[in-house]
N, C-alpha and C positions, 0 to 999 in steps of 0.2 A: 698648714692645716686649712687656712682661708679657701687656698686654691682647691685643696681635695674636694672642700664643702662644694664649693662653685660647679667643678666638676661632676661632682655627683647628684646635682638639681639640674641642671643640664640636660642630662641622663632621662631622669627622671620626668622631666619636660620634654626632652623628643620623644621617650618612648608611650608617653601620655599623647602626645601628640598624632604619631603614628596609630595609637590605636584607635584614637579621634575621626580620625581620616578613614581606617578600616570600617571602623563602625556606618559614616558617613557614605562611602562607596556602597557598601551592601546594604544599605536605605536604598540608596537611589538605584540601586539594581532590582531590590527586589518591586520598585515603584514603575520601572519601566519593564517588568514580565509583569505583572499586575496591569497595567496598562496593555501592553498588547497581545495579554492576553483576555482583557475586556472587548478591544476591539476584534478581534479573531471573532468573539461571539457573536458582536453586533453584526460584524459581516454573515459571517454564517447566517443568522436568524434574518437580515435583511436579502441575502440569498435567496432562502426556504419561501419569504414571500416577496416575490417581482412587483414591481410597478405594471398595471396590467392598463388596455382602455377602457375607458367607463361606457362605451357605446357596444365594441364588438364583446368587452371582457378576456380578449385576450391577451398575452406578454406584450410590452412593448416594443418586443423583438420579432413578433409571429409567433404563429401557433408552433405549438409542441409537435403535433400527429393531426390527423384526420382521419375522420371516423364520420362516413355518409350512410344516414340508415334512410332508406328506400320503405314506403309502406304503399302494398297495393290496396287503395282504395275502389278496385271496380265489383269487387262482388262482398256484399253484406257477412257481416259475421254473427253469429250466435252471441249473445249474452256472455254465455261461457268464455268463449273465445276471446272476445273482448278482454277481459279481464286478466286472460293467462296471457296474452300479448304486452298487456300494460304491464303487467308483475313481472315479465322476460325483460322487458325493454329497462325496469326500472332497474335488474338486476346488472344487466348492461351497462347503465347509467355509471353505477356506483364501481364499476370497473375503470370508468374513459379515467384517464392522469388528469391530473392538475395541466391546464396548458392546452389542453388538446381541443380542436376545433369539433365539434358536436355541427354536420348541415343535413336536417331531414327534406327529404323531396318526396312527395307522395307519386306514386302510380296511377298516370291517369289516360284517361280512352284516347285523348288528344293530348299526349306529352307536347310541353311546353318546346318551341326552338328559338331564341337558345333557351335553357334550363332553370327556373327561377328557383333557389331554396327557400321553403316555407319559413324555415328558422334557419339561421348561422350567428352561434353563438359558441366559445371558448368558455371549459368549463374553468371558472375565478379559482377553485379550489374552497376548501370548506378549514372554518377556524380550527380544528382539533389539531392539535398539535405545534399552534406558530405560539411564539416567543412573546411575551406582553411589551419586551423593549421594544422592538419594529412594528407593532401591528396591532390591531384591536379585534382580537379573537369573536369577539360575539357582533364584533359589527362583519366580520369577513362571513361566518353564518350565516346570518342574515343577506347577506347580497345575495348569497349561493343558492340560497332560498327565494329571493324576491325576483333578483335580476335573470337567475340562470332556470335552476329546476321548476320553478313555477310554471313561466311561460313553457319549458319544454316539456310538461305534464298536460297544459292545455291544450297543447296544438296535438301529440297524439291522442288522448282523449277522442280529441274532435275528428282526426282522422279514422281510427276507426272504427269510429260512428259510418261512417260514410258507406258508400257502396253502387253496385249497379250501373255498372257501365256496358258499353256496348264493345269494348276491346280489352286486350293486357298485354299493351307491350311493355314486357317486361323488361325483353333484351335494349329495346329503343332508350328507355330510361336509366338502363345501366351505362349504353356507350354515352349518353349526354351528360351525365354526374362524371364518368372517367374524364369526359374533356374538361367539361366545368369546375371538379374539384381537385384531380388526379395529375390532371395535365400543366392546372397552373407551376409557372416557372418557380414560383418561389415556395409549390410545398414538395417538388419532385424530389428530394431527396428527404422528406416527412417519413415516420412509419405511418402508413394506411392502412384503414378498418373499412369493410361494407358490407351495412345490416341489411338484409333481406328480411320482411316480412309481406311472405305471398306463399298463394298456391302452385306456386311456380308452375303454372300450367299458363306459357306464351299464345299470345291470340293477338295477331294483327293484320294489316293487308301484308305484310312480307312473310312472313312464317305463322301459323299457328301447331301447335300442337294436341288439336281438337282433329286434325286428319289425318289418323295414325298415328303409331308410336315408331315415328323414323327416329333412327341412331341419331349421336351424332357424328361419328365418321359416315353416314350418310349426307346430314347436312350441313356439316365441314365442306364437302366439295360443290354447294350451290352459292348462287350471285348471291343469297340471301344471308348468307351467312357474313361473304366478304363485306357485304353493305356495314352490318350489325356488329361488326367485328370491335375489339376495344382494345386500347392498350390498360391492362390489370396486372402491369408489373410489382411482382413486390405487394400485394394485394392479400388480406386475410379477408375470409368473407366466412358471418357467420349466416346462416338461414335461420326466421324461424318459421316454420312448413307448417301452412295452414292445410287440412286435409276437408277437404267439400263433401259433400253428401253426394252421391252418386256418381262421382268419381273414381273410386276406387279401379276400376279396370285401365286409368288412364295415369291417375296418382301412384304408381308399383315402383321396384327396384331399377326398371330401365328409365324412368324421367330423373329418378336420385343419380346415378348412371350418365345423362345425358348431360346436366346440369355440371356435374364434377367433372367432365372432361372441358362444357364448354370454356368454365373459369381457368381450367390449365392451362387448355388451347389460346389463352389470354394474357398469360403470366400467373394469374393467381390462386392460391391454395382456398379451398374450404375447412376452413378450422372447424366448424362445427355446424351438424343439424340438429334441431330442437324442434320438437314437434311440440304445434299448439292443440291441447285437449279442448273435448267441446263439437 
């Protein structure tokens, strides 16, 4: 009878035991999926926001894309104008990614050699949407505000205020941003953006388009063109097509026409023209 008892608390104690252990094992399982998949998140949400520079603002890594918006400052704009440019650009603005390199270069009578950009700044990205674990949401705001869009609201502002020049090379200005921004080795495999805001109507000692409305399978075949030429591989380029007073017989469907073949004859597509009212 002794032995039974023995035997039967035995029993009773492994199987106590074993369920000890069961229970104990799926603690600790379910403590390390709880754990990684706490960390899973924190990765994730420290992901969504990189360590960027506090100087350029951009990733620690480089920029995401680039996006060079070109504004021709040689001939004054209307009040009007003014204002639906800024509202374009600003719309623009809130397109560029998280990451992406924002370099504007104005249009001017005497382009710069080599090319200086007015602004080159990485947009930091804006608080809506990070994680409170990684990041301080209304401080990221605020920078995107102070450091980025601010200064990039001032300096076009100021730009097209400007006006009256005595040239517009336009084309001169585009092949020296394709070298200056397009051509660097470390953004050629970048996606590229380049904003035009001009009357696309070219005026230099190499070409003007104030002497006729030559093709451009016309001036495809001169020195002027081979000089002017660019590499815009890979290249989206939006316009937004200021229209002049008294231009109209020079502003028609052959300069829109001339403009979309030269950017082809280059590598790169026109995504889009946007006329500015006013």
């Amino acid at each position: 009878m002794m032995v039974a008892r023995r035997r039967r608390l035995r029993k009773r104690r492994s199987a106590s035991e074993s369920e000890g252990l069961w229970k104990a094992g799926l603690i600790a399982a379910v403590a390390c999926a709880l754990f990684a998949g706490g960390a899973w998140i924190y990765m994730a949400a420290a992901g969504a926001n990189p360590k960027i520079d506090p100087v350029t603002l951009c990733p620690a890594d480089g920029p995401a894309g680039v996006a060079a918006v070109l504004v021709d400052t040689t001939d004054t704009l209307s009040p009007v104008q003014r204002l639906d440019v800024l509202n374009k650009l600003r719309g623009l603005r809130e397109e560029l990614p998280r990451g992406w390199l924002v370099a504007i270069y104005p249009v001017k009578p005497t382009p710069e050699q080599p090319p200086r950009a007015s602004l080159s700044l990485c947009n930091p990205g804006r608080g809506e949407g990070l994680s409170q674990l990684t990041s301080n949401p209304a401080l990221v705001e605020k920078r995107w505000h102070e450091a980025f869009d601010g200064p990039l609201q001032d300096l076009l502002g100021s730009l097209v205020s400007e006006g009256q020049g005595t040239s517009s090379p336009i084309m001169e200005t585009i092949q020296s941003v394709a070298v200056a921004e397009f051509g660097d080795p470390d953004k050629k495999t970048l996606p590229k953006r380049l904003v035009l805001v001009s009357d696309m109507l070219q005026y230099s000692r190499s070409f003007s388009q104030y002497n006729g409305n030559k093709s451009f399978a016309e001036f495809a075949k001169t020195g002027a063109y081979r000089s002017l030429k660019s590499d815009l591989r890979d290249v989206d380029v939006d316009i937004l097509y200021i229209a002049r007073a008294n231009q109209e017989r020079r502003q028609n469907a052959d300069l829109i026409e001339f403009w979309t073949d030269f950017f082809a004859a280059d590598g790169a597509s026109v995504a889009r023209i946007v006329r500015i009212f006013g």
